[in-house]
N, C-alpha and C positions, 0 to 999 in steps of 0.2 A: 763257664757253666751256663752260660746264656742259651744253649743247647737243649741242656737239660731242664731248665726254666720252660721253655715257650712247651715242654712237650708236656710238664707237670699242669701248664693251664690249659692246654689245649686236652688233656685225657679228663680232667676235672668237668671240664663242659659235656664233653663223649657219656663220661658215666655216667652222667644224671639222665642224659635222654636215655642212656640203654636200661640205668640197673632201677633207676627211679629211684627207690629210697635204700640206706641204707642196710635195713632189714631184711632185705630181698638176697643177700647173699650167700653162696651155697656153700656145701662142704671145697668144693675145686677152688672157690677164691681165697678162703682161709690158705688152704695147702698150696697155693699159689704165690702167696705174700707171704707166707713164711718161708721159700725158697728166695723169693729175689730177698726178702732183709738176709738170710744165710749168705747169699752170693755177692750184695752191699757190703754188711760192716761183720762177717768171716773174720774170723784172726786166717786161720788155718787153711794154706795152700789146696789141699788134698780136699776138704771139708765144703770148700767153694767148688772146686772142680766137680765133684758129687752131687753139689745143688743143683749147678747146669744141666749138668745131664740127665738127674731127674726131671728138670722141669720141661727137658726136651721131648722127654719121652711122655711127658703126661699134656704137652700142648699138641703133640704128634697126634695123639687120642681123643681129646677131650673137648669139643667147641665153647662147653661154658671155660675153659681152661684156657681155650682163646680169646674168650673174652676178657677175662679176669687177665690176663697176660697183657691186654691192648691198653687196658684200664690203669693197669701199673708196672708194665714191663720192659717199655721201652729207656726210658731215660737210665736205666739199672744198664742193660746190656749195651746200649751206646757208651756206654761209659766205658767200660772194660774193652770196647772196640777203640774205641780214642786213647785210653789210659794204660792200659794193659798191655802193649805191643810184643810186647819180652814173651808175657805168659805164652803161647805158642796152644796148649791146651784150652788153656778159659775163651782165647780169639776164637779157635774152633767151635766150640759149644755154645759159644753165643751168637755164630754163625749159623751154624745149622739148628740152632735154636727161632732164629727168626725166620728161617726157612720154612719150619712146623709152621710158626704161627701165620703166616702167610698163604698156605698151602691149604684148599677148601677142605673137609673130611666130608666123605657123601654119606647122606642116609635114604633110607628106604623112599619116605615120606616127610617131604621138606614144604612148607608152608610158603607162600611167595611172600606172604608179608614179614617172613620171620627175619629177625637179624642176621646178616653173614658177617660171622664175626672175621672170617680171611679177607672176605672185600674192606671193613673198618680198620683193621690193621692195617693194610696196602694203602687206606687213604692218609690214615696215619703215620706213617714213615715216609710218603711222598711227598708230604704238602711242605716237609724244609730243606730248602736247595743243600743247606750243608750237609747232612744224611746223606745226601746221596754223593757228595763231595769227600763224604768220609771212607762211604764203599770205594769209589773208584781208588781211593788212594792204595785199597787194601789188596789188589791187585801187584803192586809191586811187590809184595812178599815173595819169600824163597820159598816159603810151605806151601807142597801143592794142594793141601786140605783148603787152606783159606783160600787160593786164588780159588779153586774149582766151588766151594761154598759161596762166596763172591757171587761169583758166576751167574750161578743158582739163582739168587737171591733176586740178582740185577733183574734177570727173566721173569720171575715171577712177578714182579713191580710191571713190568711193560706190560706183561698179558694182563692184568690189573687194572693198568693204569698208565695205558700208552702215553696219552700225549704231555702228560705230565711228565713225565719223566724225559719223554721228549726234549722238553724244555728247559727241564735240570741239567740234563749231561751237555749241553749247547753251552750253556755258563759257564760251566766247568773248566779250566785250563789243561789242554791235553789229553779233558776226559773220551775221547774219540783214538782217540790217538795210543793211548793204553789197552783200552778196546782191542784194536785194529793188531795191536803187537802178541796178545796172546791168541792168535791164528798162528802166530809161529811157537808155538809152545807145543805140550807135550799133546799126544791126541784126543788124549777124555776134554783138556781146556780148551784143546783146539774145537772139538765138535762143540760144547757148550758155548764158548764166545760166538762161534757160524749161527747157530740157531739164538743169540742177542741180537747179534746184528741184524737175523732175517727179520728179529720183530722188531727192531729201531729202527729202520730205512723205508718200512711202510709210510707210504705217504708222508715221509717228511724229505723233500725237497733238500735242504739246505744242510742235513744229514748223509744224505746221500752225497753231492759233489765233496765233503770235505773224505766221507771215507773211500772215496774214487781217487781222489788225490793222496791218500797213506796208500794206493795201491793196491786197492782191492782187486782189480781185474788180473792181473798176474797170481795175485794169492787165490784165488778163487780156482781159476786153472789149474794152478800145479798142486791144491787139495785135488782135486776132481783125477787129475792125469794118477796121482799117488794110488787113489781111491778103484779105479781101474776104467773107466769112465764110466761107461753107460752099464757096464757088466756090475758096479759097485753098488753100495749100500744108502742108507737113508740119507749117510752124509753128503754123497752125490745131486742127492734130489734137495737139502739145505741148499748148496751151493747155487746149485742153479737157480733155486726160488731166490734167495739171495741178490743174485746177477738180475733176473725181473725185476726185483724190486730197483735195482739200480739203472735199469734205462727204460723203465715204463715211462710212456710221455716225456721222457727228459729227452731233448736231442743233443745238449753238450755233451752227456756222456755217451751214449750212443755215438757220435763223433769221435770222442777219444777213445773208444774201442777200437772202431774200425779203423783209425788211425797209430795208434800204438801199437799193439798185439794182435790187432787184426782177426778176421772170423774165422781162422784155420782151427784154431784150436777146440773152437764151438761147435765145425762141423766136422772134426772128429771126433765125437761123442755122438753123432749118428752111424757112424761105420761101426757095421755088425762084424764082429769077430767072433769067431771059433764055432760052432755050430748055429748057425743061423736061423735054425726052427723054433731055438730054445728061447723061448720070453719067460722070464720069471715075473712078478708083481711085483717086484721094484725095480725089475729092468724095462718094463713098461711104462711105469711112472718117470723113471726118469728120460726115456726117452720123448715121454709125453711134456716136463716138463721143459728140454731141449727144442722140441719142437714150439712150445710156449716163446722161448726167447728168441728163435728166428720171425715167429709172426710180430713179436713187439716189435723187432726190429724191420719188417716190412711195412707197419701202421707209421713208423715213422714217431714225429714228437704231438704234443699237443695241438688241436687246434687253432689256437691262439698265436701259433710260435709260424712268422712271415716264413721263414725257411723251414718250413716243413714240406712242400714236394719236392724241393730239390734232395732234401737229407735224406728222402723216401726212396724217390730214384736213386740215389747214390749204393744205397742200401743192397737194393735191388740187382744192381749191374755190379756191386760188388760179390755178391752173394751166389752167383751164377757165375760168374767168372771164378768163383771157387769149385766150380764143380756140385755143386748143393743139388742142380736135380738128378743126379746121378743117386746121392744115396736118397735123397725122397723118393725118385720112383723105386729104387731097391726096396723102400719102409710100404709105402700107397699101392703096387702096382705087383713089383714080382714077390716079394717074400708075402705070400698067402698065408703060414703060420705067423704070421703076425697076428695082435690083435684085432681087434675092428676097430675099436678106437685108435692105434697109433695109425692104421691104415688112412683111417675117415681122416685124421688131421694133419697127416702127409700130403695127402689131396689137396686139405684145404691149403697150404700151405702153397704148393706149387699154384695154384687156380690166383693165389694172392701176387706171385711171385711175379708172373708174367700178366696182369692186367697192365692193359695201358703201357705195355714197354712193350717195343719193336723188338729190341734186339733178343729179349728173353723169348718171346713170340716164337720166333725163330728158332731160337735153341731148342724149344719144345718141341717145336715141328720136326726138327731135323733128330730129333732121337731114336735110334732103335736099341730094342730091349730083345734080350734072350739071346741065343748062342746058334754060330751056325749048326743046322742049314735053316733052322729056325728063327730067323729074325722076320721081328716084325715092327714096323714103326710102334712110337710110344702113343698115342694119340687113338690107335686100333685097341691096345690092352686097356685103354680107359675107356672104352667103348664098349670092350667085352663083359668090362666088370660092372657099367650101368645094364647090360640086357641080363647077366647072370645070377649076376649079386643075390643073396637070401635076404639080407641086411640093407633094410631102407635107410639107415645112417649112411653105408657106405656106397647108394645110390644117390643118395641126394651130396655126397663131396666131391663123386666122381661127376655127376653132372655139374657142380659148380665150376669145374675147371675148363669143361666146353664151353658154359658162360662165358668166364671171362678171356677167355680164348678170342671167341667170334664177338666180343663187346668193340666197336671201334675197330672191327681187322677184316675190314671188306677185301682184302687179297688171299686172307685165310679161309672166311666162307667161303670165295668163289674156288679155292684148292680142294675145299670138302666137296663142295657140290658138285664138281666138275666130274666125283669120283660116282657120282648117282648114276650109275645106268642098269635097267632091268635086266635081270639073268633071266636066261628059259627056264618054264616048270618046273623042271629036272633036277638044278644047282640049285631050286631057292629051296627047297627041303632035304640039303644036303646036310648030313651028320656033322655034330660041332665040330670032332677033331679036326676037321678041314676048315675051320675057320681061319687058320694060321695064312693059308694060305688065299682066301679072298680079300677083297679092298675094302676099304671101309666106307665106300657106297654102296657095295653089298650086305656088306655085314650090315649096313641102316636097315636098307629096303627088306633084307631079311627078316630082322626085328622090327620093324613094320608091318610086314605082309606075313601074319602067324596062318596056318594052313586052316581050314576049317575042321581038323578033327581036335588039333590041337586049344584051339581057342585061348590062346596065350595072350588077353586083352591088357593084362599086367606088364608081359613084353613088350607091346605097342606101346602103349601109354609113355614109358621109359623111353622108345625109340621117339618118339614123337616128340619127348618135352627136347633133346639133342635136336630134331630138326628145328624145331621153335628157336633157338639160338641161330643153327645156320642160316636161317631166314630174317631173320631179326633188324630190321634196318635198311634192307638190300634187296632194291627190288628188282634186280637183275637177277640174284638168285633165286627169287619170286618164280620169276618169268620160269626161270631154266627149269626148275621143279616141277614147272607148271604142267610141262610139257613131256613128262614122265608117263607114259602110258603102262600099265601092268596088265598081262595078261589074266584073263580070267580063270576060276577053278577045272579042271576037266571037265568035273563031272558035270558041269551047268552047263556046258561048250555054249556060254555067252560071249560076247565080244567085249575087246578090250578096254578100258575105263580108268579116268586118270586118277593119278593118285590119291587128289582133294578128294573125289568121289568116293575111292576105298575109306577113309580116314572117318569122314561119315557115314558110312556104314556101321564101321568099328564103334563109332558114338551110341550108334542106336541096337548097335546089335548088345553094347555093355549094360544098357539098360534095361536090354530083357530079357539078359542071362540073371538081372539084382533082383530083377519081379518074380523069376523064376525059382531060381535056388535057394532064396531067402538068405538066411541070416548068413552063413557062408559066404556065398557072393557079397553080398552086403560090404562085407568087413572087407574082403580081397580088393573089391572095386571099386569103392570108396575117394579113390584117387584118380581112376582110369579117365573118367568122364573130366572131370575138370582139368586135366592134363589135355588131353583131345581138345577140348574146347579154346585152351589158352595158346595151342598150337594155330586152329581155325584164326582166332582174334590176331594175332601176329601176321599169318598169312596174308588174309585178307587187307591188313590195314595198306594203306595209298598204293593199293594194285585193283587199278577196275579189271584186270583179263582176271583175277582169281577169284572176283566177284562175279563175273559173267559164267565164269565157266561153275561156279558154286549153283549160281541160277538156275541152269542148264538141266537140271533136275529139279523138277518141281516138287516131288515129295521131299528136298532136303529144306526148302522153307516151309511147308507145312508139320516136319517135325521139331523144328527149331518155335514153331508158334507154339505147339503143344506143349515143348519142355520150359518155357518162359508161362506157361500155365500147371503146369504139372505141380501139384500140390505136395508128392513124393521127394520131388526134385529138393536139394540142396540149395541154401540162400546163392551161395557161389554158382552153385550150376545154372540155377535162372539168371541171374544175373551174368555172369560169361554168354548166356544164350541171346539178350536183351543185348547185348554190346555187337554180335556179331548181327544182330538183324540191321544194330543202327549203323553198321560199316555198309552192308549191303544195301541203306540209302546214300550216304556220303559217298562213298566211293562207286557207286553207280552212273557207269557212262552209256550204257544202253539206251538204243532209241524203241524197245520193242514193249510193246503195250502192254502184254504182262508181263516184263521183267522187268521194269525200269522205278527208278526211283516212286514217284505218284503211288503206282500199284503196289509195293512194296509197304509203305505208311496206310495205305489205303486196307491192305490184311491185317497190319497190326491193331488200328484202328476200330474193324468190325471184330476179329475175333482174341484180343486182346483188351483195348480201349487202351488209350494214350495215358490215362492215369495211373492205371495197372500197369503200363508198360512200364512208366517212369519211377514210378514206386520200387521195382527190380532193382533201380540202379541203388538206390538210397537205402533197400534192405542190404545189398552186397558191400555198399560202403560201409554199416555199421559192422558187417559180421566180423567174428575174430579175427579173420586171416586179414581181413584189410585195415581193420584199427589200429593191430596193433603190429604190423609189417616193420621190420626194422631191417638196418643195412646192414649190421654186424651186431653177431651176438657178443658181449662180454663172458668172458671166461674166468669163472673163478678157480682161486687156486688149489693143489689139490690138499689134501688133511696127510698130517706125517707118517701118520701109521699107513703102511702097505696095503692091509686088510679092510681103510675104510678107505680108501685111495680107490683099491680095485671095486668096491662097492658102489661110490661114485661113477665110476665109469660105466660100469654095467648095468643101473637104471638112468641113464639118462630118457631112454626111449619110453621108460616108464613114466618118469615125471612130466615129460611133455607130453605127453597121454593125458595124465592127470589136469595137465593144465590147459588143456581143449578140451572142456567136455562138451561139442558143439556136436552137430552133424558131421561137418566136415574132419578130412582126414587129415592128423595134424602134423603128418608130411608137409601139407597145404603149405603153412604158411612159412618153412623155409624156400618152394620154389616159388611161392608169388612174396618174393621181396619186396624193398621198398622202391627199388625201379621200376617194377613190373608194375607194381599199384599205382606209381603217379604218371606210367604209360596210360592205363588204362581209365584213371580219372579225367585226364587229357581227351582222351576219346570223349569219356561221354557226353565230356562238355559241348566238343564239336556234333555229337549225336542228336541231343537234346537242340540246339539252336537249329539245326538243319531240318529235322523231321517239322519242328515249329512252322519252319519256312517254306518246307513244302506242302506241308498240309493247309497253311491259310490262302496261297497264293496257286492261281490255277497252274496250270502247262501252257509254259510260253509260246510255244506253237502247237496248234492242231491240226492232226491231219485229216484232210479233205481229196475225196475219192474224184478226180480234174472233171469226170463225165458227170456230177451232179452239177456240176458251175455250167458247163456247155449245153446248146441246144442240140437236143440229136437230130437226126436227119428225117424229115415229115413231120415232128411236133409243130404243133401249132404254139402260136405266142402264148394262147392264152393256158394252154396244159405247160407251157417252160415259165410264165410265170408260179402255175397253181404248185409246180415242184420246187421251185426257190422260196415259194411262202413257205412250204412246208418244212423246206430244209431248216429256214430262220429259224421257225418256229420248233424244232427239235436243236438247236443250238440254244436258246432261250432256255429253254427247260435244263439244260446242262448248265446254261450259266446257275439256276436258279437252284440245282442242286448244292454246285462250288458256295454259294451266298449261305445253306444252307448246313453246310459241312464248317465255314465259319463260322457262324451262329454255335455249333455243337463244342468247335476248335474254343471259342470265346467263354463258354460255360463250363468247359472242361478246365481251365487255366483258370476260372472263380474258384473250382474247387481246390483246386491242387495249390490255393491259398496258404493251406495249412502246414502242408507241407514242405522239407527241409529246400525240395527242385525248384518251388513258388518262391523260397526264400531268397532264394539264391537268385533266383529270375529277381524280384526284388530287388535287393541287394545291388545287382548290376542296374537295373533301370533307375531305381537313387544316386548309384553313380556316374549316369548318362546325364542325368536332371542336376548334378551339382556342376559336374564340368560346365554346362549349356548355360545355368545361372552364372558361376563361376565368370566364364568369359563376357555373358551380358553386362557384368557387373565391370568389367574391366574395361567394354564400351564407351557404359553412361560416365564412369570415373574422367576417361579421357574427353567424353564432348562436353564433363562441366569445367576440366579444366579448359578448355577453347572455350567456351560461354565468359570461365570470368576474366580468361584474358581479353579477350573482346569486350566485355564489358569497364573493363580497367581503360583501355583504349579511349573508349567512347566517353568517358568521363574523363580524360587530360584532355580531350579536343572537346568537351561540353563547356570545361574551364578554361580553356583561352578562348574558347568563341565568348564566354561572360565577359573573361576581360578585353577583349578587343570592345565590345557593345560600351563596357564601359568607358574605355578611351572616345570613341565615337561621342556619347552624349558630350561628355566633359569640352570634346571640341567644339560642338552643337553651342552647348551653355557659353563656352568663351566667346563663339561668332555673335551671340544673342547678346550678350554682355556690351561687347565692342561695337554694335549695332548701335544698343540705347545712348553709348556714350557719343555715338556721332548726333543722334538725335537731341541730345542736351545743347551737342555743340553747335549746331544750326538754332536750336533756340535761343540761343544767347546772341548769333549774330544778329539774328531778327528781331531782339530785344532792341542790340545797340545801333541798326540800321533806321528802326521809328526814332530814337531819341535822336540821333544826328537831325531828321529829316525835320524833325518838329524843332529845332535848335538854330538851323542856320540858315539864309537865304541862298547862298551859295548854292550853283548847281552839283548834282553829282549824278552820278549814272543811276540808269534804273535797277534798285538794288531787287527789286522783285521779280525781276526775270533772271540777273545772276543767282540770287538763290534758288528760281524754280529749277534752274539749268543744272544746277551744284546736286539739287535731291533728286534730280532725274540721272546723272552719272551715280550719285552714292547708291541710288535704288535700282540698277543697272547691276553693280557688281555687287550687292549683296543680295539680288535675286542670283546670279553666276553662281554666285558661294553657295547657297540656300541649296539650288538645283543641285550641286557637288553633291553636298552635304543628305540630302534628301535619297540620290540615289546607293549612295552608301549604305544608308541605313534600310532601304528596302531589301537588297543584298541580303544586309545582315538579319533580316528580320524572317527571311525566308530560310537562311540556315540554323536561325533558333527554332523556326518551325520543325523542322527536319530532326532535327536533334531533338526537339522536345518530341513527338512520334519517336524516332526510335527508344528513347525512355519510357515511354509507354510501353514501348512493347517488353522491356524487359522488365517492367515494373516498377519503375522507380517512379515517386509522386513530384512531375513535374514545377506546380505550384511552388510546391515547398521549397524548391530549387531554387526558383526566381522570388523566394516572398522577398530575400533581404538588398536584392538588387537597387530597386526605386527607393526605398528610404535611404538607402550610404548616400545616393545621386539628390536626395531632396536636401538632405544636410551639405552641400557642398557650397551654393549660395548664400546659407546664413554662417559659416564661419568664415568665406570671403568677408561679410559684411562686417562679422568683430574682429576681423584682421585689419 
């Protein structure tokens, strides 16, 4: 009963914070507590059974009844679940007894602060592992009442209280595994177990591979195959939500699918069978949710996981070698009764399929769709349904597929482009039915080139953002476009003018259809312009002919200044407009005095100013579409029911409305992606340093007209000098302009201090100034390491030249030594030479010329020695000098070097003497 213990003190704590004091109890707890004591200590089989089920019925109703139930109801009915096994009745009733009290009751008007007494109870029977050790067990019964009450039960615990319970059945011995086995039971426990497990394998990892391993992927299947696939019911779309949860981010099991069972059985459940017009709202959803578990498995596993592009690719090349774009363009392309949504994410699905793979590339290219004699490549039908389409969802999926098509497939843009060539007057405003039958260089330049009655500027804009792809990267296709001439209107019988030139027209004429028609326009073209523009900015980038030939009309830079001023204009639009003027410096190869770079900074400057200019860039970075640009949207899943399933679907376009409430059109920000935005960030940076550069520094060469430098023919000297002064002197004044223009360049860059562009300028020149310290420091580091090894150097040869001086004197003092003792020793013969003389008569030799003769040979070779000795020490006295200077120089106090020198040398004579 240790069971029933922990629940008795743990409901004891519960009730005080809920009921406060005992007096606070209502008619429902009385009548509450006298059911469970009936259903406790009952004599009477029948009399208990009776309590149950009242109490069932009154916790079904009643939320103080759920509370009073939480308060002291549990350890009563666990008991009879533990105890009771036999009774087959009371298990039920005390099953779906806890089922009530679990289960929220709504009211009209609910208080946030008020108690849920269904969430207390859920935390209450989850917080002990045995609980829920006790349900699983209850599974094994033969009664399908209890298993399916079970069931029940488990469910509402996880919607509750997911990760707890998580964590219980993990414990548990087999608790997964008992699970996993009533999928083969009868259908009511089979669909309740499918919808446990869809909500136990939410993000739990370690959940998921063990119920992959009892064989979920086969049981999942052959429910779905029974259920009818895609034609079948909510248990279809369980299943498959199911199958998501099991290989989202995981790549092991992704791997064992595609390895075991393989994706055959996933991608027939896109195969439409028996009338193919017919979508119901659950036939939609599920094929919405099938197409969900093909994209999981195109994104591949985790970030984090080393083999994730290979498992991606794998995925990929498996997935097409199944035949899969055959029924996605069936879903995306030809079945038109479809919905827009299963269409839209058909699309998006094939656009995922073939990025960055060759050999899918291919497969798409090479498709044709429709029935003789009507065939038409597939690549033409996704072309049709971006110029057609009503449905901006299902223009913006069909353009993502051209994206990723021409992303990396310079052999595929140059197959599109190649197909560009202008039709006569005649065929470009030829009736759609004959679409089938032109190319899909046509079919662009068609939807490109709308006639002037029709003014189909929504058509263009669509055909433009497709050209923006096939240009994209590749500036051979550049070139080729470049050179696209269009014939002009009849009616103007003007002459013919290249594409770029149309394209801007189109810009400008979108603008004064929105000024025009007001609010209408407004909304319809809202996209036109910034689509045009983002085509321009692609075009233009590192191609100077699409620069030059942009030039080549003068009014298309002076409405490009205005729209970078235009206060009506959209944060995107000026800023798109500000990007394409700063390509038209950078990419500027022209030598022609107004078109060239200089003159180009030089209009921005006067009818712009540099700070205004650069402010465009730093408003368009902060706007919606660029902040918050992302690579992939996440997909949440869809709600069970049909009816809020299909509600989901059909406001999406609403909510994304909702959530741009900007100027811009919020189309916007799924085509300026997150590649497009860090293209175009890329740009500015180069924009911003360049225009810098040409605006502070002159024009490196100036042209000079040969016959001002020469003398004409009859000028005299002095009129060929008075014309070369002249000339200086109007070169001066241009220099003094340039001097003058930096001065302006220099105050303009004080201001723009404050600014995020000045930060940033900042930013980099503190990083110029650390490197530059940086390394200086890395200099002086290494010239004091050589200082102090040179100076280490210079002090072991400072200390043997000390000691060498010191040997020197020591021998000095020896020879001085050995000197006086010879001079003793002459004194003493000279002593004993008088006493002889004075002592005997006897002759003897003259002792005074042998000893002069003795101190002239001794005073002979101790001058020899002296001189030795002398010129040693001058030597050594010029390399102490030497040595003491370079101590000097490095600082060291010579003095103090040499103080203890002379006194070790003075003491060396008086311990000879006490020796």
């Amino acid at each position: 009963m240790d069971l029933m213990a922990g629940y008795k003190n743990r409901v004891q704590g519960m009730v005080g914070l809920v009921f406060g004091n005992e007096h606070s109890s209502s008619s429902e707890d009385s009548y509450v507590e006298r059911l469970l004591d009936r259903i406790s200590n009952g004599v009477l089989a029948e009399d208990r059974r009776n309590a149950i089920a009242e109490l069932q019925s009154i916790v079904a109703e009643s939320r103080a009844a759920q509370l009073a139930f939480g308060a002291m109801g549990f350890p009563v009915l666990l008991s009879v679940l533990k105890e009771e096994r036999d009774d087959v009745e009371m298990v039920r009733g005390a099953l779906e007894t806890l089922v009530s009290a679990l289960t929220p009751i709504g009211h009209a008007k609910e208080s946030n602060n008020e108690v849920q007494p269904a969430l207390m109870n859920t935390d209450l029977l989850s917080r002990e592992v045995e609980s829920i050790s006790l349900l699983i067990s209850l599974l094994s019964e033969e009664d399908f009442y209890i298993r399916y009450y079970t069931l029940q039960l488990l469910t509402t615990l996880l919607t509750n209280s997911p990760n707890r319970l998580q964590e219980a059945i993990l414990t548990i011995p087999r608790g997964i595994t008992r699970l996993m086995d009533m999928l083969m039971d009868r259908e009511v426990i089979r669909n309740e177990a499918l919808l446990l497990l869809t909500y136990l394998t939410r993000e739990a990892e370690e959940i998921q591979k063990i119920v992959v391993f009892e064989g979920a992927f086969e049981k999942i299947f052959s429910i779905i195959k029974e259920e009818g696939g895609s034609e079948g019911g909510v248990v279809v779309q369980d299943c498959l939500e199911l199958l998501n949860n099991l290989i989202h981010n995981n790549s092991s099991n992704q791997v064992l699918l595609r390895e075991t069972i393989g994706f055959d059985h996933l991608i027939s459940i896109l195969k439409l069978r028996g009338n193919s017009y017919s979508f119901t709202q659950q036939k939609t959803i599920n094929l919405l949710s099938a197409l969900e578990t093909i994209n999981l498995l195109i994104v591949g596993g985790p970030e984090t996981d080393p083999g994730k592009d290979n498992n991606r690719l794998t995925n990929k090349t498996v997935l097409v070698q199944k035949k899969i774009l055959d029924h996605l363009l069936m879903l995306g392309v030809e079945s038109q009764w479809a919905p827009v949504a299963v269409r839209c994410m058909a699309l998006r699905c094939i656009g995922d399929l073939i990025a960055s793979h060759p050999k899918n590339l291919d497969a798409l290219a090479s498709k044709v769709l429709g029935e003789e004699p009507q065939l038409e490549p597939a690549l033409n039908s996704i072309l049709r349904i971006i110029l057609r389409t009503s449905s901006m969802q299902e223009f913006v999926a069909a353009d993502y597929v051209f994206k990723c098509f021409c992303e990396k497939n310079s052999d595929g843009q140059t197959m599109l482009a190649s197909t560009l060539i202008p039709q006569p007057q005649a065929m470009t405003h030829s009736l759609h039915e004959e679409d089938v039958n032109m190319s899909f260089g046509s079919m662009l330049l068609h939807g490109l080139t709308p006639s002037e009655n029709d003014g189909d500027l929504e058509t263009c804009c669509r055909a433009a953002s497709v050209l923006s792809h096939l240009l994209k990267d590749n500036v051979h296709c550049k070139e080729r476009v470049l050179q696209i001439q269009l014939e002009a209107p009849a009616a103007t019988f003007g002459a013919a003018e290249p594409l770029l030139h149309r394209m801007v027209k189109y810009l400008a004429l979108a603008s004064s259809m929105k000024s025009k028609d007001g609010k209408s326009s407004a909304v319809g073209n809202a996209f036109v312009q910034p689509l045009i523009l983002k085509l321009l900015v692609t075009w233009l980038s590192d191609c100077p002919n699409a620069v030059q030939c942009f030039l080549d009309s003068r009014p298309h830079l002076t409405y490009l200044l205005e729209l970078v001023s235009d206060s009506n204009a959209t944060v995107c639009m000026r800023g798109l407009a500000a990007i394409i003027l700063g390509e038209c410096v950078i990419y500027n190869k022209t030598g022609d005095g107004g078109k060239d770079a200089f003159s180009i900074v030089d209009a921005i400057s006067e009818k712009v100013g540099l700070t205004s200019f650069f402010l465009k860039f730093d408003e368009m970075q902060k706007s919606k579409i660029f902040s918050s640009a992302k690579s992939a949207q996440s997909r949440k899943s869809l709600a069970r029911s049909p009816t809020a399933s299909m509600a989901e679907i059909q406001d999406v376009e609403e909510n994304e409305a909702n959530d741009h409430k900007t100027d811009d059109h919020p189309m916007l920000a799924s085509m300026f992606d997150a590649q497009c935005v860090q293209f175009i960030r890329k740009l500015e940076a180069t924009i911003r340093e360049s225009i810098i550069d040409v605006y502070s520094h002159p024009k490196s060469k100036v042209a000079v007209v040969p016959a001002e430098l020469e003398q004409k023919s009859g000028e005299s000297d002095g009129d060929y000098i008075s014309r070369l002064k002249s000339f200086v002197e109007k070169q001066c004044s241009e220099i003094q302009d340039l001097l003058s223009r930096n001065a302006t360049l220099a105050e303009d860059l004080a201001k723009m201090g404050t600014d995020g562009s000045s930060q940033t300028d900042h930013r980099a020149s503190e990083r110029v100034q650390v490197e530059t310290l940086r390394r200086d420091l890395q200099e002086m580091s290494q010239r004091l390491e050589m200082l102090k090894a040179e100076k280490a150097k210079i002090e072991s040869e400072a200390s043997m030249y000390r000691n060498l001086a010191g040997k020197v004197e020591a021998d000095l003092k020896s020879l001085s030594d050995a000197y006086n003792s010879l001079e003793q020793a002459n004194f003493h013969l000279e002593k004993e030479v008088k006493s002889l003389n004075s002592g005997g008569a006897m002759s003897i030799p003259d002792i005074e010329a042998i000893n002069a003769e003795a101190k002239e040979e001794a005073q002979k070779e101790s001058d020899a020695e002296l001189n030795d000795l002398l010129v040693c020490l001058g030597q050594e006295q010029s390399k102490v000098e030497r040595l003491s200077a370079r101590l000097l120089e490095l600082g060291e106090d010579v003095d103090k070097l040499l103080e203890g020198i002379g006194e070790d040398d003075m003491g060396l004579p008086d311990d000879e003497e006490e020796d």
